[in-house]
C-alpha positions as CSV (number, residue, x, y, z in Angstrom):
1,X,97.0,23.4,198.5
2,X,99.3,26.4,198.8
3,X,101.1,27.6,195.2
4,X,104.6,28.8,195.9
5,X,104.3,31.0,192.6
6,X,102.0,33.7,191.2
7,X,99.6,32.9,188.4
8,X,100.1,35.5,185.5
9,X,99.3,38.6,185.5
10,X,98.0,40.3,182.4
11,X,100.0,43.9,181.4
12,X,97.1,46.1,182.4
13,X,97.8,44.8,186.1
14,X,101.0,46.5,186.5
15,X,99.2,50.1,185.0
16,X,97.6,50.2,187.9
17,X,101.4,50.9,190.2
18,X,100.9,55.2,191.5
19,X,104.3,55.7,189.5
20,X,103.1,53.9,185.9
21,X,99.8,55.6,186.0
22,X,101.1,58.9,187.2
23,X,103.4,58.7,184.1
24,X,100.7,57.8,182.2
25,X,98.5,61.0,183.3
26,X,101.8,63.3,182.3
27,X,102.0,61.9,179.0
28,X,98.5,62.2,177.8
29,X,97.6,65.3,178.4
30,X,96.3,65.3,182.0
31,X,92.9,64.3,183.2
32,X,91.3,66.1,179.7
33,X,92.5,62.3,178.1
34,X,91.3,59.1,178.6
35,X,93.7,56.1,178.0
36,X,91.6,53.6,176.0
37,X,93.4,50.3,175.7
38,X,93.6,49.1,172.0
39,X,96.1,46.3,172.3
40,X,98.5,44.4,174.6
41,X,101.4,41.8,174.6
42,X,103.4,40.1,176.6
43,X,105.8,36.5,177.4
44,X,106.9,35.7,180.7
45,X,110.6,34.4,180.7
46,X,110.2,33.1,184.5
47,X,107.4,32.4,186.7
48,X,106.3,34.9,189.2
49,X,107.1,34.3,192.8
50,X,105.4,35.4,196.3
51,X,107.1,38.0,198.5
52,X,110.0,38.7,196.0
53,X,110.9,42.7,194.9
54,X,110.0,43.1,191.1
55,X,111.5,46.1,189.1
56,X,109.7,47.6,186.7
57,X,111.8,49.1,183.6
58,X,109.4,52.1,181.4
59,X,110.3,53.3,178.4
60,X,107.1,54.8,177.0
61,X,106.8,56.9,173.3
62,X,104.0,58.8,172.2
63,X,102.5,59.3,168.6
64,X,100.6,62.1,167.2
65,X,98.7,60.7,164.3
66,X,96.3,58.6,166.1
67,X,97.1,59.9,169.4
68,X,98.8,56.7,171.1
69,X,101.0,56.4,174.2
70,X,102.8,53.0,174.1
71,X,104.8,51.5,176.5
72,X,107.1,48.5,176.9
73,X,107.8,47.5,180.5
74,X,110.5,44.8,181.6
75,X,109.6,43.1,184.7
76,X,112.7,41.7,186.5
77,X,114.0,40.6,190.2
78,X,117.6,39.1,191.2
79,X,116.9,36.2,188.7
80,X,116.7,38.4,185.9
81,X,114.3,39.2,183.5
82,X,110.8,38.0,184.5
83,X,109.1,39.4,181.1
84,X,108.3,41.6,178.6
85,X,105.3,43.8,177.9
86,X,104.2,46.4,175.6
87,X,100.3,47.7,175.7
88,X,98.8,50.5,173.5
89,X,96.6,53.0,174.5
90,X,94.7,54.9,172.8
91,X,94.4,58.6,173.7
92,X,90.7,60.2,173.0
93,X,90.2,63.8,174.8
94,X,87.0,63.8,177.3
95,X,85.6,66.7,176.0
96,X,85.0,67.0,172.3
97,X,84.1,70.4,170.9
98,X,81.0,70.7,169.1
99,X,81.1,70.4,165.2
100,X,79.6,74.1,163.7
């Protein structure tokens, strides 16, 4: 049996493109930060489809107080919009100074 659509994907899947996750590096801090996932969400207007071009729109804001990066993506090809994601992470430096 051969689907003719993709199953879907969860918002942590398109993290992973170089340019997203480049972004995401920049707006941290750099590779002192991790990104922790704390929460996700997303609804799929369309069903995915094999070999079709998919644009990814960013907009991304970060928060000081707790340090957060969140971004909303929109997912769309020459139907339209495919869906709409947003996923929070949480922004904890690697190296903690000791407490005197």
């Amino acid at each position: 049996m051969t689907l003719d659509f993709v199953p879907l994907t969860f918002p942590f899947r398109w993290l992973a493109h170089p340019a997203i996750r480049g972004l995401i590096l920049q707006l941290i801090g750099g590779r002192g930060f991790l990104p922790v996932h704390e929460a996700q969400s997303f609804a799929y207007e369309h069903e995915l489809q094999i070999e079709t071009d998919y644009v990814l729109a960013v907009e991304a804001r970060r928060t000081a107080k707790p340090p957060r990066l969140t971004l909303k993506i929109a997912v769309s090809s020459q139907r339209g919009i495919c869906a709409h994601l947003e996923t929070v992470l949480r922004i904890v430096p690697l190296y903690l100074e000791p407490v005197s």
